[in-house]
NUZAVO-867754 format. One record per residue: x, y, z of N, C-alpha, C in turn; residue in three letters. Coordinates in steps of 0.001 Angstrom, whole numbers, plus 500000, padded with zeros to 6 digits. Example, Ala and Ser with C-alpha at 12.3 -4.5 7.8 and 13.67 -1.06 7.14 Angstrom:
BEGIN
513190494310507800512300495500507800513200496700507800ala 512850497750507080513670498940507140512900500030507870ser 
REM end
This chain:
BEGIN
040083518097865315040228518794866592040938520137866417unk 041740519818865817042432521241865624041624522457864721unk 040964521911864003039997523238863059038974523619864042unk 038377522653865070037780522918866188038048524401866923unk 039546523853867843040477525031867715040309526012867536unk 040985525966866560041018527331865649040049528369865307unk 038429527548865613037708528393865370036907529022866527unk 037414528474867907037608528822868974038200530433869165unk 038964529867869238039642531341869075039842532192868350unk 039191532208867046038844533268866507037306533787866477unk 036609533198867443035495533804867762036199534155869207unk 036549533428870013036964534084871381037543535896871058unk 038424536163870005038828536919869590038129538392868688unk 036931537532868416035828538518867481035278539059868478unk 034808538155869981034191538957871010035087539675871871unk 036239539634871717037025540156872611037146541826871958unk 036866541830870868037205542847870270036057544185870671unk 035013543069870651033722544063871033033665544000872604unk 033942543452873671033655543580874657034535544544875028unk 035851545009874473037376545768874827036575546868874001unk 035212547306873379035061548598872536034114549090873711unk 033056547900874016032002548121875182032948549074876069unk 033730548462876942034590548687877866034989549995877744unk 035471550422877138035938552144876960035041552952876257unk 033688551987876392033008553517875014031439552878876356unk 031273553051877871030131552436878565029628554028878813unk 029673555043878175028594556303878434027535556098876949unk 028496555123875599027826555544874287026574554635874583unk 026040555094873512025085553794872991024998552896872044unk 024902551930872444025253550562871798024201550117870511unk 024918550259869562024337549848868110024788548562867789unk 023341547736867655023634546253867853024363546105866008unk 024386546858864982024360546889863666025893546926863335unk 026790548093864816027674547881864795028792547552865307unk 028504546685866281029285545963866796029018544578866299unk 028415544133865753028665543269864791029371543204863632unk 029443544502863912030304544801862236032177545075862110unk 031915545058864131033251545184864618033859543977864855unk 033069543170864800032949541915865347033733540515863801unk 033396541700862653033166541122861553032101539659861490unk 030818539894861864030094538739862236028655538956861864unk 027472538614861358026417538722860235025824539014861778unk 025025540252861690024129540763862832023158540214863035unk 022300539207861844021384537998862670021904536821863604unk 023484536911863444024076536191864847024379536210865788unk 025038537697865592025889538225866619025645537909868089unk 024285538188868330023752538291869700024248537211870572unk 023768535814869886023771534552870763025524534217870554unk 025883534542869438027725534249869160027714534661870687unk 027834536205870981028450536402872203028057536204873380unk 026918535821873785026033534743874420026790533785875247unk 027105533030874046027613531619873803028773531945874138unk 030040533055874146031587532948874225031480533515876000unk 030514534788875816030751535239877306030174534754878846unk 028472534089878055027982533832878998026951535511879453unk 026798535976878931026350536942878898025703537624877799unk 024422538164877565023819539006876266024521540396876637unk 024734540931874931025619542615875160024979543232876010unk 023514543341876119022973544548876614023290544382878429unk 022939542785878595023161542365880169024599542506880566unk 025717542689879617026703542306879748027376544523880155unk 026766545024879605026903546457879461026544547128880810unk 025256546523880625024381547047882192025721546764883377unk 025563545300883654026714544558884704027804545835884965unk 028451546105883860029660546929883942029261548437884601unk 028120548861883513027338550274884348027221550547885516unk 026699549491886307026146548832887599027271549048888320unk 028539548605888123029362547392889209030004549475889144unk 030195550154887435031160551584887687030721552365888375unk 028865552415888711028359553184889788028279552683891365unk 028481551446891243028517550872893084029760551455893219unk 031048551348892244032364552205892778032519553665892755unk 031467554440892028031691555897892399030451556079893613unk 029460555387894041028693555297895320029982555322896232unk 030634554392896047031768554128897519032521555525897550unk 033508555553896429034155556495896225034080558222896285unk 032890558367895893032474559856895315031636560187895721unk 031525561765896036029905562461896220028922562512895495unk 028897561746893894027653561911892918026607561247893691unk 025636562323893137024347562050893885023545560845893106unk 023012560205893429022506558891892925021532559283891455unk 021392560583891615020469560453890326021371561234889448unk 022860561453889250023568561980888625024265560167888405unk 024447559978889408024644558097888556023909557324887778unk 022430557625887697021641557223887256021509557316885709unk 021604558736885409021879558932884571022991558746883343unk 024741558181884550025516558418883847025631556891883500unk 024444555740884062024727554186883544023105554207882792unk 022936555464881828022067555119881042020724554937881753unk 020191555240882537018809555211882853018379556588882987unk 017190556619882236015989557783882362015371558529883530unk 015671557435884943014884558602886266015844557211887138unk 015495558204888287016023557475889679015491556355890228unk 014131556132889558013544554786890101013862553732889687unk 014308553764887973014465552502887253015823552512887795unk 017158553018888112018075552690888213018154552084889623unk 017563552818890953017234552243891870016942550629891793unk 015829550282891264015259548865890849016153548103890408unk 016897548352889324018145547897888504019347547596889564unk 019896548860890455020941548480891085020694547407892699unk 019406547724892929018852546439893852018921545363893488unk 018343544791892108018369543697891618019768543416891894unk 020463543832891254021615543365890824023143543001892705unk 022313544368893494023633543849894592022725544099896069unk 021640543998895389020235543227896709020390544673897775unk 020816545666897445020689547121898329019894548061897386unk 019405548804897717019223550382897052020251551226897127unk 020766551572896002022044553052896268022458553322897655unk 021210554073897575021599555071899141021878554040900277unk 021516552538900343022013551855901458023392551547901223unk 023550551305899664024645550616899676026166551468899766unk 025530552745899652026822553854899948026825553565901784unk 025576554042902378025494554093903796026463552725904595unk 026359551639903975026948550272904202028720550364903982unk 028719551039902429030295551096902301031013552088903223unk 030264553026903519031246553703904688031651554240906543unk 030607552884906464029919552706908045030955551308908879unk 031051551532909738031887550468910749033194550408910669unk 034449550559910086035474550697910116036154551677910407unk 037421550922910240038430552240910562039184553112909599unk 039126554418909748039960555068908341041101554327907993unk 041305553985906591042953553899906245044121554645906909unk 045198553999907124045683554492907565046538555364906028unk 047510556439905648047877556996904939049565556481904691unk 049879555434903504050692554945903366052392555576903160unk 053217555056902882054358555901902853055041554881901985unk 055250555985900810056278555097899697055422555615898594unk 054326556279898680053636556762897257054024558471896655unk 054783557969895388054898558481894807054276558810893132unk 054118560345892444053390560426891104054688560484890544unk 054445560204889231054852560143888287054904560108886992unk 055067560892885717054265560701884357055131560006883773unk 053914558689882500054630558276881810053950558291880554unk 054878558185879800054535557975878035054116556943878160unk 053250556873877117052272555753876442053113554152876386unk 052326553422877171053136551936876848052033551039875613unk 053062550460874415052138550073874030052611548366874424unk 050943547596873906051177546176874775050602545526873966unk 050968544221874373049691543019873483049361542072874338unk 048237541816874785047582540956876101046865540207875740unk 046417539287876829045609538035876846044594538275877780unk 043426538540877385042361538268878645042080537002879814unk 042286537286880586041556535490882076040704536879882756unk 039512536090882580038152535963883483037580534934884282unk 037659535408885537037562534665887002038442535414888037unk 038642534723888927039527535527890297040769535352889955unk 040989536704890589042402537143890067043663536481890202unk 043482535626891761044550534628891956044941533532891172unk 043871533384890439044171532475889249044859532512887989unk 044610534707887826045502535110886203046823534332886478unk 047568534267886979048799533807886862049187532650885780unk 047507531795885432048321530912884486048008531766883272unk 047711532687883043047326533374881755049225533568881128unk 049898533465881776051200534379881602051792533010880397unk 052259532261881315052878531197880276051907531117878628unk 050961531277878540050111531133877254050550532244876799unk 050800533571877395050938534698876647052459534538876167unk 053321534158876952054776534013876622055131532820875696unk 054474532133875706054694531042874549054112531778873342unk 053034532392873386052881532894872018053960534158871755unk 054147534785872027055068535535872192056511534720871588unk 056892534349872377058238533126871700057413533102870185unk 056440532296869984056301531681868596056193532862867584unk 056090534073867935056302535137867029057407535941866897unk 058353535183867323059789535571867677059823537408868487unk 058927537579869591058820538784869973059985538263871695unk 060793539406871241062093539555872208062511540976872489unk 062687541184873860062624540352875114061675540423875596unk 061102539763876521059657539235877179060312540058878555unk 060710541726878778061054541889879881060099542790880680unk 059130543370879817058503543926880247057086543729880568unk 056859542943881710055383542542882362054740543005883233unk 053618543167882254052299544064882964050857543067883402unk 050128544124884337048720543724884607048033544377884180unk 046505544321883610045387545449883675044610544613884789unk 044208545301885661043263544816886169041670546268886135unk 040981544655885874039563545917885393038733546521886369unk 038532545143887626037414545831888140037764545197889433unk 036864545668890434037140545443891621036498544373892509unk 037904543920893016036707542560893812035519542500894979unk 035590543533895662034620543752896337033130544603895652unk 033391544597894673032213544844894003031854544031892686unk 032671543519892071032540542727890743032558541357891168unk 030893540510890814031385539108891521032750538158890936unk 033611537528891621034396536502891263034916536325890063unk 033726535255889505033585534553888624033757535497887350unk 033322537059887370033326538080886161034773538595886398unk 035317538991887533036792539323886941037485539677885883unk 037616540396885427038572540713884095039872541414884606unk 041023540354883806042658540674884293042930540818882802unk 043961541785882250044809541743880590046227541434881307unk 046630540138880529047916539865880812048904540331880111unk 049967541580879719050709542130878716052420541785878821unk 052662542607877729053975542263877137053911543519876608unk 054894544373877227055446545546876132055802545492875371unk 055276545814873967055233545519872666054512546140871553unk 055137546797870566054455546959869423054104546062868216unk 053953545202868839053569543789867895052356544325867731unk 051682544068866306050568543858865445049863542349865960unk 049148542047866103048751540538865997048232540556864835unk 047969539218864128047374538798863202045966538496863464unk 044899538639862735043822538345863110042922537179863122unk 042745536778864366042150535497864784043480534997865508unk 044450536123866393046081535714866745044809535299868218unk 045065534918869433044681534478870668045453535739872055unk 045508536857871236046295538147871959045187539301871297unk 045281540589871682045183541982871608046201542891871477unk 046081543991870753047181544554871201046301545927871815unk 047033547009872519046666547849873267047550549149874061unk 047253550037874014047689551167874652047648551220876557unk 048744551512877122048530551894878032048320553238878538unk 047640554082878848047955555419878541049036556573879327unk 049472557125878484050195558139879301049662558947879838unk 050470559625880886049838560674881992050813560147883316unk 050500561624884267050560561370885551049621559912886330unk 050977559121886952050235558137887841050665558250889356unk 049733557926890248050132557264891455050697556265891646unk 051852555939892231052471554206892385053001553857893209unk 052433552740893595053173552269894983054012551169894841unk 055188550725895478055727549485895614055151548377896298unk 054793547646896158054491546028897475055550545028897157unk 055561545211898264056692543580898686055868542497898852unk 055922541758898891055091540342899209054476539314898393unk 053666538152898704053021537651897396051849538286896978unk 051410537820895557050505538574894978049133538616895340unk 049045537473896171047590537329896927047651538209898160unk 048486538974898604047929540441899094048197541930898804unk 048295541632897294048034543222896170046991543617896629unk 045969543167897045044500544093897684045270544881898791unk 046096544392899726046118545111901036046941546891900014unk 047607546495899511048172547651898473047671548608898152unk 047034548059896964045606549153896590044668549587897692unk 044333548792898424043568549747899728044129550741900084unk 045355550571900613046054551421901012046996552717900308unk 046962552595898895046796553883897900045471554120897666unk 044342553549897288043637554226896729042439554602897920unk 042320554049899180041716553796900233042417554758901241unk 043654554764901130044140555577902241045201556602901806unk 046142556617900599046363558345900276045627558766899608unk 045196558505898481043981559234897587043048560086898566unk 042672560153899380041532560896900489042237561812901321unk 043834562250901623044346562497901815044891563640901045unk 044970563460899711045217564617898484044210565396897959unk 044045566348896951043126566746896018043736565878895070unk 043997565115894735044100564522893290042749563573893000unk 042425563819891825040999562594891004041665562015890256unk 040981560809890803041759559336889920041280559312888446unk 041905558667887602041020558458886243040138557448886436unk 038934557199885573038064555953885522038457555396884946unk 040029554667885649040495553433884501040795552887885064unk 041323551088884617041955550273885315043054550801885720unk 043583549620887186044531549909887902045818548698887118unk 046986549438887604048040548461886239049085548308887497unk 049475547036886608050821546324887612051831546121886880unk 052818546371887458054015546195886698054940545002887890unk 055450543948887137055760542890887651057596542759887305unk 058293543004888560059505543178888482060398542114888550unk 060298540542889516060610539781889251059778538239888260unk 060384537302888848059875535801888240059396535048889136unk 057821534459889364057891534033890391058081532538890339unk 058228532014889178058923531152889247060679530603890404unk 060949531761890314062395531817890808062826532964891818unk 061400533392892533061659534169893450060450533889894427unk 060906533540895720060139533992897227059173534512896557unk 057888534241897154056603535025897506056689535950898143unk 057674536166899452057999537262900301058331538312899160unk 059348538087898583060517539068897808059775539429896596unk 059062538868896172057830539397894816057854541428894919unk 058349541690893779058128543413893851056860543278892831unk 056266544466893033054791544663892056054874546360892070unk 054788546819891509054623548063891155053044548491890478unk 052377549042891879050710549069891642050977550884890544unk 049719550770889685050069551968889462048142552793889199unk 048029554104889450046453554302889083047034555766888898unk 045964555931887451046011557534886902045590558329887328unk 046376559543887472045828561053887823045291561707886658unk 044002562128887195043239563483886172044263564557886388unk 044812565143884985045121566491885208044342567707885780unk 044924568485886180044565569365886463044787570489885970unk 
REM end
Protein backbone atom coordinates (compact mmCIF):
# COMPACT_ATOMS: atom_id res chain seq x y z
CA UNK A 1 0.00 0.00 0.00
CA UNK A 2 2.43 2.31 0.71
CA UNK A 3 4.60 1.94 -2.70
CA UNK A 4 1.03 2.36 -4.06
CA UNK A 5 1.32 5.72 -2.41
CA UNK A 6 4.12 6.84 -3.26
CA UNK A 7 3.67 6.45 -6.70
CA UNK A 8 0.64 8.42 -6.46
CA UNK A 9 2.10 11.23 -5.78
CA UNK A 10 4.78 11.36 -7.71
CA UNK A 11 2.79 11.23 -10.73
CA UNK A 12 0.19 13.63 -9.04
CA UNK A 13 3.38 15.76 -8.92
CA UNK A 14 4.82 15.08 -12.59
CA UNK A 15 1.35 16.51 -13.72
CA UNK A 16 1.30 19.19 -11.52
CA UNK A 17 4.37 20.38 -12.91
CA UNK A 18 3.00 20.54 -16.42
CA UNK A 19 -0.37 21.79 -15.73
CA UNK A 20 1.47 24.93 -13.41
CA UNK A 21 3.73 25.41 -17.05
CA UNK A 22 0.25 25.19 -19.15
CA UNK A 23 -1.06 27.77 -16.73
CA UNK A 24 1.40 30.65 -17.22
CA UNK A 25 2.65 29.88 -20.70
CA UNK A 26 -1.78 29.65 -22.25
CA UNK A 27 -0.79 32.24 -25.35
CA UNK A 28 2.33 29.45 -26.29
CA UNK A 29 1.95 26.48 -28.11
CA UNK A 30 1.90 23.34 -26.69
CA UNK A 31 4.58 20.75 -27.71
CA UNK A 32 3.30 17.44 -26.76
CA UNK A 33 7.43 16.28 -27.01
CA UNK A 34 7.87 18.75 -24.36
CA UNK A 35 5.95 18.64 -21.79
CA UNK A 36 6.55 15.30 -21.42
CA UNK A 37 9.86 15.94 -21.03
CA UNK A 38 8.87 18.36 -18.26
CA UNK A 39 6.97 15.91 -16.96
CA UNK A 40 10.08 13.59 -16.96
CA UNK A 41 7.64 10.90 -18.50
CA UNK A 42 8.19 8.71 -22.03
CA UNK A 43 5.90 10.80 -24.59
CA UNK A 44 4.17 7.52 -25.79
CA UNK A 45 2.49 7.96 -22.29
CA UNK A 46 2.25 11.06 -21.35
CA UNK A 47 -1.12 11.80 -22.82
CA UNK A 48 -3.38 9.23 -20.98
CA UNK A 49 -0.80 9.59 -17.58
CA UNK A 50 -2.46 13.00 -17.47
CA UNK A 51 -5.78 11.84 -18.54
CA UNK A 52 -5.84 9.53 -15.83
CA UNK A 53 -4.45 12.17 -12.86
CA UNK A 54 -6.60 15.18 -14.18
CA UNK A 55 -9.49 13.86 -15.75
CA UNK A 56 -8.82 15.81 -18.60
CA UNK A 57 -6.60 15.43 -22.13
CA UNK A 58 -3.76 18.49 -22.32
CA UNK A 59 -5.20 19.84 -25.31
CA UNK A 60 -9.03 19.75 -23.65
CA UNK A 61 -7.54 20.72 -20.56
CA UNK A 62 -5.74 24.06 -22.29
CA UNK A 63 -8.74 24.94 -24.38
CA UNK A 64 -11.08 24.84 -20.85
CA UNK A 65 -8.61 27.44 -19.42
CA UNK A 66 -8.52 29.58 -22.91
CA UNK A 67 -12.27 29.49 -22.84
CA UNK A 68 -13.15 30.14 -19.13
CA UNK A 69 -9.74 33.49 -19.64
CA UNK A 70 -11.92 34.82 -22.52
CA UNK A 71 -15.58 34.49 -20.87
CA UNK A 72 -13.59 36.75 -18.12
CA UNK A 73 -12.17 39.38 -20.42
CA UNK A 74 -15.91 39.21 -22.38
CA UNK A 75 -17.26 40.31 -18.82
CA UNK A 76 -14.51 42.47 -17.96
CA UNK A 77 -13.06 44.23 -21.08
CA UNK A 78 -13.75 45.91 -24.38
CA UNK A 79 -11.79 43.17 -26.60
CA UNK A 80 -13.66 42.60 -29.44
CA UNK A 81 -14.54 38.94 -29.79
CA UNK A 82 -12.36 38.33 -32.66
CA UNK A 83 -9.32 39.86 -30.86
CA UNK A 84 -10.30 37.01 -28.18
CA UNK A 85 -10.44 34.67 -30.63
CA UNK A 86 -7.41 34.92 -31.57
CA UNK A 87 -5.78 35.41 -28.23
CA UNK A 88 -7.27 31.53 -27.08
CA UNK A 89 -5.61 30.24 -30.20
CA UNK A 90 -8.22 30.03 -32.86
CA UNK A 91 -7.79 30.96 -36.57
CA UNK A 92 -11.28 33.04 -37.35
CA UNK A 93 -14.30 34.08 -35.35
CA UNK A 94 -16.43 31.22 -36.27
CA UNK A 95 -14.45 28.35 -34.84
CA UNK A 96 -14.06 30.18 -31.60
CA UNK A 97 -17.69 31.21 -31.62
CA UNK A 98 -18.64 27.29 -31.99
CA UNK A 99 -15.99 26.41 -29.35
CA UNK A 100 -17.14 29.02 -26.77
CA UNK A 101 -20.97 27.91 -27.30
CA UNK A 102 -20.15 24.47 -26.82
CA UNK A 103 -18.52 24.94 -23.93
CA UNK A 104 -20.99 27.76 -21.82
CA UNK A 105 -24.17 27.06 -24.23
CA UNK A 106 -24.06 31.15 -25.34
CA UNK A 107 -22.25 32.74 -28.28
CA UNK A 108 -19.70 35.53 -27.10
CA UNK A 109 -21.64 38.36 -27.98
CA UNK A 110 -24.68 36.92 -25.84
CA UNK A 111 -22.71 35.99 -23.22
CA UNK A 112 -21.09 39.51 -22.71
CA UNK A 113 -24.80 41.02 -23.43
CA UNK A 114 -26.05 38.57 -20.38
CA UNK A 115 -23.01 39.51 -18.07
CA UNK A 116 -23.86 43.07 -18.06
CA UNK A 117 -27.59 43.35 -18.29
CA UNK A 118 -30.12 43.42 -15.17
CA UNK A 119 -28.32 44.54 -12.19
CA UNK A 120 -27.20 47.02 -10.21
CA UNK A 121 -23.75 48.84 -10.45
CA UNK A 122 -21.36 47.94 -7.59
CA UNK A 123 -21.42 49.97 -5.25
CA UNK A 124 -17.51 51.56 -4.82
CA UNK A 125 -15.95 50.11 -1.64
CA UNK A 126 -13.97 51.91 1.09
CA UNK A 127 -10.87 50.46 2.69
CA UNK A 128 -9.00 49.80 -0.74
CA UNK A 129 -5.83 50.52 -0.75
CA UNK A 130 -2.38 49.89 -3.49
CA UNK A 131 0.46 48.87 -2.48
CA UNK A 132 3.91 47.32 -3.81
CA UNK A 133 5.40 44.28 -2.77
CA UNK A 134 8.57 42.27 -3.27
CA UNK A 135 8.44 38.94 -4.50
CA UNK A 136 7.01 36.29 -1.97
CA UNK A 137 8.49 33.13 -2.42
CA UNK A 138 6.13 29.95 -1.42
CA UNK A 139 5.66 26.26 -1.50
CA UNK A 140 1.95 25.05 -2.06
CA UNK A 141 -0.39 22.33 -2.39
CA UNK A 142 -2.93 22.24 -5.10
CA UNK A 143 -7.19 21.26 -4.07
CA UNK A 144 -9.36 21.13 -7.08
CA UNK A 145 -13.10 21.49 -6.51
CA UNK A 146 -15.04 24.38 -4.69
CA UNK A 147 -13.33 26.58 -2.91
CA UNK A 148 -15.18 26.12 0.39
CA UNK A 149 -13.70 22.98 0.63
CA UNK A 150 -9.66 24.19 0.18
CA UNK A 151 -9.64 24.55 3.77
CA UNK A 152 -8.74 20.92 4.30
CA UNK A 153 -5.79 21.35 1.92
CA UNK A 154 -4.04 23.42 4.87
CA UNK A 155 -3.47 20.77 7.59
CA UNK A 156 -1.74 18.39 4.73
CA UNK A 157 0.33 21.32 3.78
CA UNK A 158 1.35 22.05 7.47
CA UNK A 159 2.08 18.63 8.43
CA UNK A 160 4.37 18.37 5.63
CA UNK A 161 5.87 21.36 6.41
CA UNK A 162 6.47 20.24 10.21
CA UNK A 163 8.05 16.97 8.70
CA UNK A 164 10.65 19.08 6.93
CA UNK A 165 11.37 20.93 9.90
CA UNK A 166 10.19 24.29 7.94
CA UNK A 167 9.56 27.06 10.81
CA UNK A 168 7.48 29.23 11.34
CA UNK A 169 4.30 28.25 9.52
CA UNK A 170 3.34 32.15 9.95
CA UNK A 171 2.91 33.12 6.84
CA UNK A 172 -0.44 31.89 5.02
CA UNK A 173 -1.43 32.36 1.70
CA UNK A 174 -4.15 31.62 -1.07
CA UNK A 175 -3.80 31.47 -4.92
CA UNK A 176 -6.90 31.37 -6.15
CA UNK A 177 -7.03 30.66 -10.02
CA UNK A 178 -10.16 31.12 -11.48
CA UNK A 179 -13.44 32.30 -11.04
CA UNK A 180 -16.53 30.80 -9.82
CA UNK A 181 -18.99 32.23 -11.83
CA UNK A 182 -17.34 31.23 -14.78
CA UNK A 183 -15.13 28.10 -14.01
CA UNK A 184 -17.48 25.10 -13.30
CA UNK A 185 -17.20 23.87 -9.51
CA UNK A 186 -15.85 20.78 -9.74
CA UNK A 187 -12.52 22.46 -11.90
CA UNK A 188 -11.63 25.02 -9.29
CA UNK A 189 -8.07 25.45 -8.75
CA UNK A 190 -6.93 26.91 -5.10
CA UNK A 191 -2.60 26.82 -4.21
CA UNK A 192 -2.46 26.44 -0.60
CA UNK A 193 1.09 28.28 0.55
CA UNK A 194 3.58 28.78 3.14
CA UNK A 195 6.11 31.51 2.83
CA UNK A 196 9.06 29.82 2.15
CA UNK A 197 12.17 29.25 0.35
CA UNK A 198 12.09 25.65 0.77
CA UNK A 199 13.29 23.55 -2.27
CA UNK A 200 11.03 20.46 -2.30
CA UNK A 201 12.41 17.28 -3.14
CA UNK A 202 11.18 15.66 -6.09
CA UNK A 203 8.16 13.52 -6.04
CA UNK A 204 7.79 15.94 -2.39
CA UNK A 205 3.46 16.25 -2.51
CA UNK A 206 4.16 20.41 -2.54
CA UNK A 207 5.47 23.01 -5.29
CA UNK A 208 7.39 25.61 -4.73
CA UNK A 209 6.59 29.09 -6.37
CA UNK A 210 6.89 32.80 -6.75
CA UNK A 211 4.46 35.23 -5.85
CA UNK A 212 5.08 38.16 -7.86
CA UNK A 213 6.11 41.50 -6.99
CA UNK A 214 4.54 44.70 -8.05
CA UNK A 215 1.91 47.15 -7.21
CA UNK A 216 -1.36 45.44 -5.72
CA UNK A 217 -4.87 46.35 -4.90
CA UNK A 218 -6.02 45.07 -1.33
CA UNK A 219 -8.76 44.91 0.53
CA UNK A 220 -9.47 43.79 4.12
CA UNK A 221 -12.74 41.39 4.85
CA UNK A 222 -13.96 40.69 8.06
CA UNK A 223 -16.09 37.73 8.18
CA UNK A 224 -16.13 33.98 7.29
CA UNK A 225 -14.50 32.77 4.31
CA UNK A 226 -17.59 31.65 2.58
CA UNK A 227 -18.27 35.32 1.80
CA UNK A 228 -14.69 36.29 0.22
CA UNK A 229 -16.85 36.49 -3.07
CA UNK A 230 -18.90 39.42 -1.61
CA UNK A 231 -15.08 41.03 -1.31
CA UNK A 232 -13.73 40.52 -4.52
CA UNK A 233 -16.93 41.75 -6.13
CA UNK A 234 -16.65 44.56 -4.50
CA UNK A 235 -12.80 45.40 -5.40
CA UNK A 236 -12.68 44.07 -8.51
CA UNK A 237 -16.53 44.67 -9.50
CA UNK A 238 -16.87 47.88 -7.87
CA UNK A 239 -13.44 50.01 -7.43
CA UNK A 240 -11.54 48.69 -10.32
CA UNK A 241 -14.28 50.55 -12.81
CA UNK A 242 -13.96 53.43 -10.85
CA UNK A 243 -10.00 53.94 -11.51
CA UNK A 244 -7.76 53.84 -14.67
CA UNK A 245 -5.85 51.09 -13.21
CA UNK A 246 -5.54 47.40 -15.41
CA UNK A 247 -5.50 44.49 -13.43
CA UNK A 248 -2.83 41.83 -14.23
CA UNK A 249 -4.05 38.43 -15.82
CA UNK A 250 -3.27 36.73 -12.69
CA UNK A 251 -4.63 35.01 -9.87
CA UNK A 252 -6.19 36.78 -7.06
CA UNK A 253 -4.11 36.02 -3.55
CA UNK A 254 -5.18 35.85 0.05
CA UNK A 255 -3.39 36.41 2.80
CA UNK A 256 -4.83 34.74 5.96
CA UNK A 257 -4.24 36.63 9.25
CA UNK A 258 -5.77 34.57 11.86
CA UNK A 259 -6.54 30.60 12.85
CA UNK A 260 -9.70 29.46 12.20
CA UNK A 261 -9.39 26.92 14.23
CA UNK A 262 -9.39 29.37 17.23
CA UNK A 263 -11.11 32.26 15.90
CA UNK A 264 -14.97 33.33 15.19
CA UNK A 265 -16.00 33.10 11.65
CA UNK A 266 -17.20 36.70 12.28
CA UNK A 267 -13.55 37.89 13.33
CA UNK A 268 -11.68 35.87 10.38
CA UNK A 269 -9.31 38.82 8.71
CA UNK A 270 -8.38 37.88 4.94
CA UNK A 271 -6.43 40.20 3.14
CA UNK A 272 -7.77 39.91 -0.69
CA UNK A 273 -5.03 41.07 -2.87
CA UNK A 274 -5.04 41.58 -7.16
CA UNK A 275 -2.12 43.08 -9.31
CA UNK A 276 -1.73 46.32 -10.92
CA UNK A 277 -0.26 46.67 -14.53
CA UNK A 278 2.27 49.34 -14.35
CA UNK A 279 2.01 52.08 -15.95
Amino acid sequence: MAVAQSISIIYQQKVSTVTGWIESHLDDALEPMELAKLAHVSPFHFHRIFRGVTGESIAGYTRRLRLERAAKRLRDTQASVTDLAFQSGYNSHEAFTRAFRDHFGVPPSAYRNESGRGFDPIDRPDGVTIERFEAIPVVKMRHIGPYEQSGTTFPQLFGWAVSQGIQPLDTVLGICWDDPEICPVERLRFDACLGSTFQPAPGAPVQSGIIPAGRYAKLLHRGPYDTLQESYLALVGGWVPTTEYELADEACIEIYFNDPAQTPPEELLTEIRVRLLDR
